[in-house]
C-alpha positions in Angstrom: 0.0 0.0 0.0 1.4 3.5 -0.7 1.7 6.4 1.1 0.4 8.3 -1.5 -2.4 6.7 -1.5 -4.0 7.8 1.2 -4.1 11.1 0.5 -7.4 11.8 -1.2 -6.5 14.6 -3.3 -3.7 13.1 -5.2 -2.8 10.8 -8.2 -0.7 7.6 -7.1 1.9 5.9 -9.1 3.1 2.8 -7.5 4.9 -0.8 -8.2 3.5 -3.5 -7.6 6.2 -5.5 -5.4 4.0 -8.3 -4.4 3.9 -9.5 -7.8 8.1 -8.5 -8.8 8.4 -10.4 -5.4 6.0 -13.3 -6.4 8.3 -13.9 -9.9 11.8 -13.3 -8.1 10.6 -16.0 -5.6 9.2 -18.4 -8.3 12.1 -18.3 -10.9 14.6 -19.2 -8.3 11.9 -22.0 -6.8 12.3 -23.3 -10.4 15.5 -23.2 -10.2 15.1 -25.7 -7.4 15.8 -23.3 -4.1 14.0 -23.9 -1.3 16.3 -22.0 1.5 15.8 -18.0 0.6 17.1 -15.4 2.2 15.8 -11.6 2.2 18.4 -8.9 2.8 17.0 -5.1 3.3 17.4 -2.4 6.0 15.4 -0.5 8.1 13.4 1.9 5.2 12.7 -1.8 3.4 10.6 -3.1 5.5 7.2 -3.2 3.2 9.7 -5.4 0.4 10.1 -7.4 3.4 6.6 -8.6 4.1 6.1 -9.3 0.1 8.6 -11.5 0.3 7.6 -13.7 3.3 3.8 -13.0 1.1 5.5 -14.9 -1.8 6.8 -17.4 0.1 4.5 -18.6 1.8 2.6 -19.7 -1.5 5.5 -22.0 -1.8 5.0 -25.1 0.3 8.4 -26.4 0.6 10.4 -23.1 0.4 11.9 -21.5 4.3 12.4 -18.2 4.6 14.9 -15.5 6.6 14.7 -12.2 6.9 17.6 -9.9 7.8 17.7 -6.6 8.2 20.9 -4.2 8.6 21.4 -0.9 10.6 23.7 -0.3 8.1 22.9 0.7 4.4 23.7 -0.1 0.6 26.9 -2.2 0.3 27.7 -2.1 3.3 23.9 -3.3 4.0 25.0 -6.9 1.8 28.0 -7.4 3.0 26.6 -7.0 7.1 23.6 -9.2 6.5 25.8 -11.9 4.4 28.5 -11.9 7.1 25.5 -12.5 9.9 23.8 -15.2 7.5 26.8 -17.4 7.5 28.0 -17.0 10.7 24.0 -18.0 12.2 24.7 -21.4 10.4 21.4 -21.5 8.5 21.0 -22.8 5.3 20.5 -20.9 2.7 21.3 -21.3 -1.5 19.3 -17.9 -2.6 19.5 -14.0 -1.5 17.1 -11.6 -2.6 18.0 -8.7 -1.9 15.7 -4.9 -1.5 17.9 -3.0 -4.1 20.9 -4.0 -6.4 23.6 -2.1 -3.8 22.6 -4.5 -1.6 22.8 -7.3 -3.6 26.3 -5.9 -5.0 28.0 -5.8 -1.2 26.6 -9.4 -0.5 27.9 -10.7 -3.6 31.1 -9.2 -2.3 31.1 -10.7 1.0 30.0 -14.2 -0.7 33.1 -14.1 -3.1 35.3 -13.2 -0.1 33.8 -16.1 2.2 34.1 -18.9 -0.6 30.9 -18.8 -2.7 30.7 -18.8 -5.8 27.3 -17.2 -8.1 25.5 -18.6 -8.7 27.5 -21.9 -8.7 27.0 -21.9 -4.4 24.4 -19.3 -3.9 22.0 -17.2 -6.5 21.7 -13.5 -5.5 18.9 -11.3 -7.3 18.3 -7.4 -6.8 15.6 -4.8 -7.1 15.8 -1.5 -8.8 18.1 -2.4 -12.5 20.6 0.2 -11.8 23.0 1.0 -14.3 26.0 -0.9 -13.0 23.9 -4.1 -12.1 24.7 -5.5 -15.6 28.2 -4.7 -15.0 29.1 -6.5 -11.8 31.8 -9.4 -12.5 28.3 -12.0 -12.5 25.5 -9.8 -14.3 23.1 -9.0 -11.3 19.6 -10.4 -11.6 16.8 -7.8 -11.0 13.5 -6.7 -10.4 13.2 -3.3 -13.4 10.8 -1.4 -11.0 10.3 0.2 -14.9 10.7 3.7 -14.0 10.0 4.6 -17.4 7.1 3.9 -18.1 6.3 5.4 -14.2 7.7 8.4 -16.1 5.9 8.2 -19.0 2.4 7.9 -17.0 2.8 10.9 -14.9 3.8 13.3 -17.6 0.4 11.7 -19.4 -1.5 12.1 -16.0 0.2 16.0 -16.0 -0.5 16.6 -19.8 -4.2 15.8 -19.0 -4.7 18.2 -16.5 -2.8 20.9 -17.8 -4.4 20.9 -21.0 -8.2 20.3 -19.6 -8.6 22.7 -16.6 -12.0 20.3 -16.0 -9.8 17.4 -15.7 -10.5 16.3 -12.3 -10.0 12.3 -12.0 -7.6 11.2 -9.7 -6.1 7.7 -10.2 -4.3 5.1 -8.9 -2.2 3.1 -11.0 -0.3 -0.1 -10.4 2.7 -0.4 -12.9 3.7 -4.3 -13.1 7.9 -4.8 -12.9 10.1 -7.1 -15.0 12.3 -9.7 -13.7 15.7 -9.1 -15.5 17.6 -12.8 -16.0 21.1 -12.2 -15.7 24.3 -14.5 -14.6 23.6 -14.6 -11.1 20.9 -17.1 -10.5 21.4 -20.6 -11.2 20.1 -24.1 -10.3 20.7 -24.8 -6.3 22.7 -27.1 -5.0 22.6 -29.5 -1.8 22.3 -27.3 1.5 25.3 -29.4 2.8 27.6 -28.3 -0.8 27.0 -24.8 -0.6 30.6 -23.5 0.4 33.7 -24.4 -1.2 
């Protein structure tokens, strides 16, 4: 639900993140992972609860969910250092935005673990550099352009129709991005070198 809207007087843009949750969740279940791991901070919170919403439509699949004080990189690389020193199993990270997701595939690299060979790691937000790590970053495109390209229609509307009153709420639907960094999982008990 988004903050905007509430507010009564006021169009509202927003991503859908249950459903770019739903098909991060079920392309690495195909993949065979049933040990996934959410990584966010404090402000990601609400990507938090999709998650554990898309998991839970997965029999099988476990979930964790850590959260840093820290944030971006450092963010991964905190959570990833706490998830393998807790001992839990885990073959898949998804992560609340790609800097996340590029300081835990930092940390995994340094502790052993190789991507997607030992662990899959996916992101949200397809930043520019995602594509450009050393193992292309899977990610959830939260498609700010076409975001973009509804608001300046919304905007056009109103200025150009003073009687053009409707306020809306639209749900823009985000692509999962297939990169290098998700893979089949292997055995909980082979996931470090």
């Amino acid at each position: 639900v988004s903050l905007f809207s509430q507010v009564a007087d006021c169009d509202c843009i927003d991503t859908d993140m249950n459903y770019a949750m739903t098909e991060a969740v079920s392309a690495l279940y195909d993949l065979g992972h049933r040990h996934i791991v959410f990584l966010g901070e404090a402000l990601t919170r609400s990507k938090a609860v999709c998650f554990q919403n898309a998991i839970k439509a997965k029999k099988d699949c476990f979930a964790t969910v850590l959260e840093s004080s820290l944030r971006f990189e450092q963010a991964g690389a905190d959570c990833i250092c706490r998830l393998i020193d807790s001992g839990a199993p885990f073959t898949a990270v998804i992560c609340a935005y790609d800097n996340i997701a590029i300081g835990a595939m930092k940390q995994l690299q340094k502790a052993g673990y190789r991507i997607p060979a030992d662990v899959s790691v996916v992101g949200i937000n397809n930043i520019g550099t995602s594509s450009f790590t050393e193992t292309s970053l899977t990610t959830i495109d939260i498609t700010p352009d076409d975001i973009c390209s509804i608001l300046w229609g919304l905007m056009e509307n109103k200025l150009s129709n003073k009687h053009f009153r409707v306020r809306q709420n639209i749900v823009v639907k985000p692509r999962l991005i297939l990169r290098e960094s998700i893979g089949n999982a292997k055995e909980i008990s082979d996931t470090r070198k």
